[in-house]
Structure formats: C-alpha cells, structure tokens
C-alpha positions as CSV (number, residue, x, y, z in Angstrom):
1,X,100.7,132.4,115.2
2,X,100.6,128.7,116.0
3,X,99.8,126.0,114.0
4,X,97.2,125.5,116.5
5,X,95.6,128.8,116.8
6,X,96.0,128.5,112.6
7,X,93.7,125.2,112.8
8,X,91.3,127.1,115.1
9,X,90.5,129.7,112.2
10,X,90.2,127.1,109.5
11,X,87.5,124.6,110.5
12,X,87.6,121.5,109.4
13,X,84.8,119.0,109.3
14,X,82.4,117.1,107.8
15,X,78.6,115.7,108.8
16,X,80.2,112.6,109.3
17,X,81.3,110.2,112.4
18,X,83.9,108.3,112.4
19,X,83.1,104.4,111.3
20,X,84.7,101.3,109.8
21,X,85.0,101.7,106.4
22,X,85.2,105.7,106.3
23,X,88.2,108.0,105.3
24,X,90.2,110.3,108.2
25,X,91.8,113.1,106.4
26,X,94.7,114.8,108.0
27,X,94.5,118.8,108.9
28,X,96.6,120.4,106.4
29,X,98.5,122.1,109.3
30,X,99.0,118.8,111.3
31,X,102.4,118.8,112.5
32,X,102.8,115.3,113.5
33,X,105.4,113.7,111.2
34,X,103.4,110.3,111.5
35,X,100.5,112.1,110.0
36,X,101.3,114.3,107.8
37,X,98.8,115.1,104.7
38,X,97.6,111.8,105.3
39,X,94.4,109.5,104.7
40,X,93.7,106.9,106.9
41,X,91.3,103.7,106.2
42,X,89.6,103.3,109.2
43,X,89.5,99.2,109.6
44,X,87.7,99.5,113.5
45,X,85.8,101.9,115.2
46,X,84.5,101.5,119.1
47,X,84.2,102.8,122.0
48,X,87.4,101.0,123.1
49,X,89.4,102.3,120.5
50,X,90.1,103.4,116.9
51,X,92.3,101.5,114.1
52,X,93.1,102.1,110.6
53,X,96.0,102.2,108.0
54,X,97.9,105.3,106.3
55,X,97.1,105.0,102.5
56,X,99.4,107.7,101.2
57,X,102.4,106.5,102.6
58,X,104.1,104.0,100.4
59,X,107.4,102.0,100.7
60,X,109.7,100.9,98.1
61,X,109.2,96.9,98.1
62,X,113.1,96.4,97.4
63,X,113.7,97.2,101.3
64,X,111.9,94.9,102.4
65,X,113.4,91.1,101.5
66,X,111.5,87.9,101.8
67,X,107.7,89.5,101.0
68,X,105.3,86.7,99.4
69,X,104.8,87.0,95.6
70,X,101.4,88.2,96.3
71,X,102.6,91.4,97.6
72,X,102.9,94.1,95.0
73,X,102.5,97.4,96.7
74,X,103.6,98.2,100.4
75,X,102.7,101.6,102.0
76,X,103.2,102.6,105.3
77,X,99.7,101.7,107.6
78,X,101.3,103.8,110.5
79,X,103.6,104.0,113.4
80,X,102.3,101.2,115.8
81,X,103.3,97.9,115.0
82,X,105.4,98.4,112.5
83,X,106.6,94.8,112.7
84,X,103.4,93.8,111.5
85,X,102.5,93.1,107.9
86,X,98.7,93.6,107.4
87,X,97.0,93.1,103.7
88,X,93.9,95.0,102.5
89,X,92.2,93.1,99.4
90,X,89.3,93.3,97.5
91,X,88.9,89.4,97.3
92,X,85.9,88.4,99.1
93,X,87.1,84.4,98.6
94,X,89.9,84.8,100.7
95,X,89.3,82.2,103.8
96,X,88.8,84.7,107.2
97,X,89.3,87.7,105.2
98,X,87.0,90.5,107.2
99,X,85.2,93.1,105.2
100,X,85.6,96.5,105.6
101,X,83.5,97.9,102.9
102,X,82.4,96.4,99.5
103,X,84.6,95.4,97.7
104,X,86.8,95.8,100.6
105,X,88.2,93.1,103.2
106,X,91.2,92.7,105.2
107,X,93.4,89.8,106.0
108,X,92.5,86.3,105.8
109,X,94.8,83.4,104.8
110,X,96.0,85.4,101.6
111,X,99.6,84.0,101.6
112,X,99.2,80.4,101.7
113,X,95.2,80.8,99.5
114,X,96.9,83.4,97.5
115,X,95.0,86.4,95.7
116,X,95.4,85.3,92.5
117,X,93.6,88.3,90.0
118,X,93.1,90.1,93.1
119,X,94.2,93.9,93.9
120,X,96.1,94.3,97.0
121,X,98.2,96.4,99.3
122,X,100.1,95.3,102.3
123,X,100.6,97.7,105.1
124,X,103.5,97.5,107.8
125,X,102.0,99.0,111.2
126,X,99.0,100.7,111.4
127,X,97.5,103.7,113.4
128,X,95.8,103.0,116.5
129,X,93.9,105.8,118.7
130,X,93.0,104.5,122.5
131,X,89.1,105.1,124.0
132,X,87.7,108.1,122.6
133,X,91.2,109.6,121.4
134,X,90.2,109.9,118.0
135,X,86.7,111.3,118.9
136,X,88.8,114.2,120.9
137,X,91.2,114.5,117.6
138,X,88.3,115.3,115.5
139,X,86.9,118.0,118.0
140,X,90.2,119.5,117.9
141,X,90.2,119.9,114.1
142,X,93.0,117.9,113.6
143,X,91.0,115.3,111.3
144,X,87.8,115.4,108.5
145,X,86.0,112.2,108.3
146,X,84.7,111.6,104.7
147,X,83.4,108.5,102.9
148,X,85.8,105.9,101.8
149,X,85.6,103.3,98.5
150,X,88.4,100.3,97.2
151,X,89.9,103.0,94.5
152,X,91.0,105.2,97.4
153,X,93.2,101.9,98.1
154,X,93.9,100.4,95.1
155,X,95.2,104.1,93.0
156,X,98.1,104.0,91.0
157,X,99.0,107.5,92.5
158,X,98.6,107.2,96.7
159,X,101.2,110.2,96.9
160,X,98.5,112.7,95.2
161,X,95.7,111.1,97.4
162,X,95.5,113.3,100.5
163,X,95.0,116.2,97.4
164,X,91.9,113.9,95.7
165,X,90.2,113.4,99.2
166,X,90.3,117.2,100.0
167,X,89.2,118.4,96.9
168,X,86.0,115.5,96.8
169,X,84.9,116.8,100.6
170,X,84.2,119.9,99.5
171,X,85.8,123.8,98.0
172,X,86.3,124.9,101.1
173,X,89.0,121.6,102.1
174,X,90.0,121.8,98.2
175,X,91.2,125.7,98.5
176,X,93.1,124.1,101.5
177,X,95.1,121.9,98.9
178,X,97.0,125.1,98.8
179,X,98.1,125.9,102.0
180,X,101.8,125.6,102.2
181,X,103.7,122.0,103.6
182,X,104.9,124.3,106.3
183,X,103.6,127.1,107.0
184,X,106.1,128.5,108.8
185,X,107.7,129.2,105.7
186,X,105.5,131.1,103.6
C-alpha cells in the first residue's frame, strides 16, 4: 500500500481553515523531505497564495557567519528563498514589525532597533504555496490546520514540536505520534 492510499484511511483534519496566525501540521506519512513531521506558522493567507515558516526545523547558528547579535536561534522557515533571513519576535516596539498573532509579529527594523529583552527566532527561506495550492493540500489530507500561540515559536525544544501539536489536536492525531518515520519499514 501507498503512502497515499495509507493517508486516504487515516483522515486528518480539523474544523479549521487555514488563516494568518494558525498552525499547518504535517501528515505523519508526508513523504516530502521539505516537510517532513513539520509545523508551519502560517504568516499570510489569500486567495493569491499561502506563506508561512517551518518551526521544527532548526539550524546550528555556527554555520552561518556574520548573523547580528540579536539572532539567537535559527531554524529552517522552508525551501523557497532560502537566501532570505526573516525574524519572528514578540516585540510589538519594533518599528514596521507586522503582527501575526498576539504577542506575535514579524520583521520590522530589528537589526539596526535591536530586540533588546525580546524572544526571537530568525528563519532562512520560508514555505510558500501558489493560488489555492494549499487549500487543495488540505483536501488531500496532506495537512491539519490547528490554532497557533508565541510558545509554539519561542520552545526550547522545536524538535519535539510536531509530537506537542498532534497530541493538543486531538487522540485521534496523538495515537498518530506513533506511526513509524517511514512506514515502509515497519
């Protein structure tokens, strides 16, 4: 049997849309290396498009030389752009930040204002869906959508996140915590 005939028998969804500010959790049998077990922030949500960052994903700060001082945790935000360097804070003083949820905003001058007593996390790339790809993606059972809040960002532990998202949706997506990395192998 398929992965895809597998995510057929196990449904996975939640009463909510997709929106700014909410949570995409990834189908535990999603192949897609770029996705894997992941949660993604969604930062925009339209009918031109989707865009958000992978929280789960992080990045050793060593490899990357030159970051600003303000920078103390980088993750992975996904596999478009990933020459970009995007910052999600939960300082509502920084000048052009754009909120995302409370206690949640994105960008803004944050390297030259600083964010001084402020949590952060940089991202390099993001994950971008085009007009209504993501809508399809959720019909196809490949993501749940699930409310979002600034812990989910600012954990000491992203690597055990994808685990703590399934487990707050509900016991049905929690007994899926325990379906095998690859099934193939079981």
């Amino acid at each position: 049997m398929t992965n895809t005939e597998l995510k057929r028998l196990f449904e996975f969804k939640t009463d909510l849309e997709p929106a700014a500010g909410r949570l995409l959790v990834a189908h535990p049998l999603l192949e897609d290396p770029n996705f894997r077990r992941s949660v993604v922030l969604l930062t925009e949500y339209g009918p031109h498009g989707a865009m958000g960052f992978i929280l789960n994903y992080p990045i050793e700060t060593a490899l990357i030389p030159g970051l600003p001082p303000t920078i103390n945790e980088l993750r992975c935000g996904g596999p478009v752009g990933e020459d970009s360097l995007f910052v999600i804070h939960n300082s509502e003083d920084a000048p052009g930040a754009i909120k995302i949820l409370e206690g949640l905003y994105i960008g803004g001058d944050v390297l030259h204002f600083g964010l001084s007593g402020a949590e952060s996390v940089a991202f390099l790339g993001y994950a971008g869906w085009g007009q209504r790809q993501l809508d399809a993606e959720i019909r196809e059972n490949t993501w749940a959508v699930c409310e979002a809040s600034p812990n989910d960002v600012f954990l000491a532990n992203p690597e055990t996140l994808w685990e703590d998202v399934m487990c707050r949706i509900d016991d049905k997506h929690a007994y899926m915590t325990l379906f095998p990395k690859n099934p193939r192998l079981n």
